[in-house]
N, C-alpha and C positions, 0 to 999 in steps of 0.2 A: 613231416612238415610241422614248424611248430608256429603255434598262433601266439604271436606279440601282439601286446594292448596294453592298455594303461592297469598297472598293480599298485598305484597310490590305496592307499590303506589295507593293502594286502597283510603287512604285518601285525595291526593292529585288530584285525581281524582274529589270526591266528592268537595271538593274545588274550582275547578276549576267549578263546576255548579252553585254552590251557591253562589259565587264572583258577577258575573253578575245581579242576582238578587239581589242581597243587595245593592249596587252601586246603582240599579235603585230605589229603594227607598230609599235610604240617596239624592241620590241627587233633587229627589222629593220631600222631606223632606225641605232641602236645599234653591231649587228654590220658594216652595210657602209659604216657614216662610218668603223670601225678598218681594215676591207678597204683603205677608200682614203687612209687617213692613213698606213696601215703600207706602201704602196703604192708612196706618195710618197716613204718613210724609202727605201728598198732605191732607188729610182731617183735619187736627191738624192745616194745613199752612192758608186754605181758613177761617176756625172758628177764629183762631186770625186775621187773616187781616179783618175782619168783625166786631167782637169784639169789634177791636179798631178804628175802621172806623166809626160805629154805633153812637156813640156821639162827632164824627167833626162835624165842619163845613159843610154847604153844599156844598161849592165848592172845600172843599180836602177831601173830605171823600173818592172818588173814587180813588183816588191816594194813599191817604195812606192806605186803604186798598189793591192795586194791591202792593204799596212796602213791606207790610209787609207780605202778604204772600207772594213773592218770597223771603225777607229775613227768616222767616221758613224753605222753602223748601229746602234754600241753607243749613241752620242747619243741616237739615235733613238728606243732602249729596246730594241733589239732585239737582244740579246746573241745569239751564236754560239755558244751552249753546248750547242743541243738538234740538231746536222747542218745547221745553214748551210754553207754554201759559197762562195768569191769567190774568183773567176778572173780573170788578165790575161795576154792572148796580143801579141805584138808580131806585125803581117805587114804584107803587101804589098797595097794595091788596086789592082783594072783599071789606072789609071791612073800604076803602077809608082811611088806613093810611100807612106809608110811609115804604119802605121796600127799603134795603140795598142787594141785589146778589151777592156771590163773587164765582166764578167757577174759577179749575185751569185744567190744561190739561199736564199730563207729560212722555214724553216715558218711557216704561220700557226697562230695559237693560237685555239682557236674560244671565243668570249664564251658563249653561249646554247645552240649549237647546233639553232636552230630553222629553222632556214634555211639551205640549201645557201651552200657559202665554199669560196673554194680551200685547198687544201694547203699548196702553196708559193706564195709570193709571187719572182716573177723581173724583173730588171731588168738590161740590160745595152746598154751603147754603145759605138760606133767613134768615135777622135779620130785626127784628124791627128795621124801623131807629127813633133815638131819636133825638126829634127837643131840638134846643136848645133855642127855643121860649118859654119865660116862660108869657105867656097871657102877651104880652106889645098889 
C-alpha cells in the first residue's frame, strides 16, 4: 500500500542534495585539468630552454637556456612575478660526457581551493650537451 500525499517541492528538495555534490566534482574536475595543463606549461618551458641551449656555446648556453624557458612559461601564462624559479647547471655524467640541467620551480595558483593541489609545480631535464668542437 502506497501512501499518496502532497510532493510539491519534492524535487527541489532533491536538488538542493545533489547541487553540492556536483559543484564538488566539477570543480575538482576543474582544478586538476589546470594542475595538469600548468604542469605540462613548466615541463614543455624546461625541454625547450635545454633544447636550445644544448648546442650554444659554452659560455651562453646557461643563459639561454634559463631565458628561454622563462620565455615559455610566460606563453604558458605563467609569469614569474610571484617566486618562480629556473635554473640551468652544465656537468658531467657517469659516462664522462657533458650534460646540460634545466630545472624550473613555479607556484601554483589555487582555483577553488576545495581540494588538495600542490604548491609548486617542478619540472626539470638532463640533455646531452653538444660540443661544438668538431676534433680541431
Amino acid at each position: 500500500m502506497r501512501i499518496r500525499g502532497p510532493r510539491k517541492g519534492a524535487s527541489a528538495i532533491e536538488f538542493a542534495l545533489t547541487v553540492p555534490f556536483l559543484f564538488a566534482v566539477f570543480s575538482g574536475i576543474m582544478e586538476y585539468g589546470m594542475v595538469f595543463f600548468n604542469q605540462v606549461g613548466v615541463i614543455n618551458a624546461v625541454r625547450d630552454g635545454a633544447r636550445i641551449a644544448v648546442s650554444a656555446d659554452d659560455t651562453e648556453a646557461v643563459s639561454i637556456a634559463e631565458a628561454r624557458a622563462l620565455e615559455v612559461l610566460d606563453e604558458f601564462g605563467l609569469t614569474c612575478d610571484t617566486g618562480c624559479s629556473v635554473a640551468a647547471v652544465l656537468g658531467t655524467a657517469a659516462g664522462g660526457y657533458d650534460t646540460l640541467t634545466v630545472t624550473a620551480e613555479v607556484p601554483y595558483e589555487v582555483l577553488f581551493g576545495l581540494i588538495p593541489t600542490p604548491d609548486n609545480l617542478t619540472g626539470s631535464i638532463v640533455m646531452r650537451y653538444e660540443s661544438l668542437d668538431f676534433g680541431s
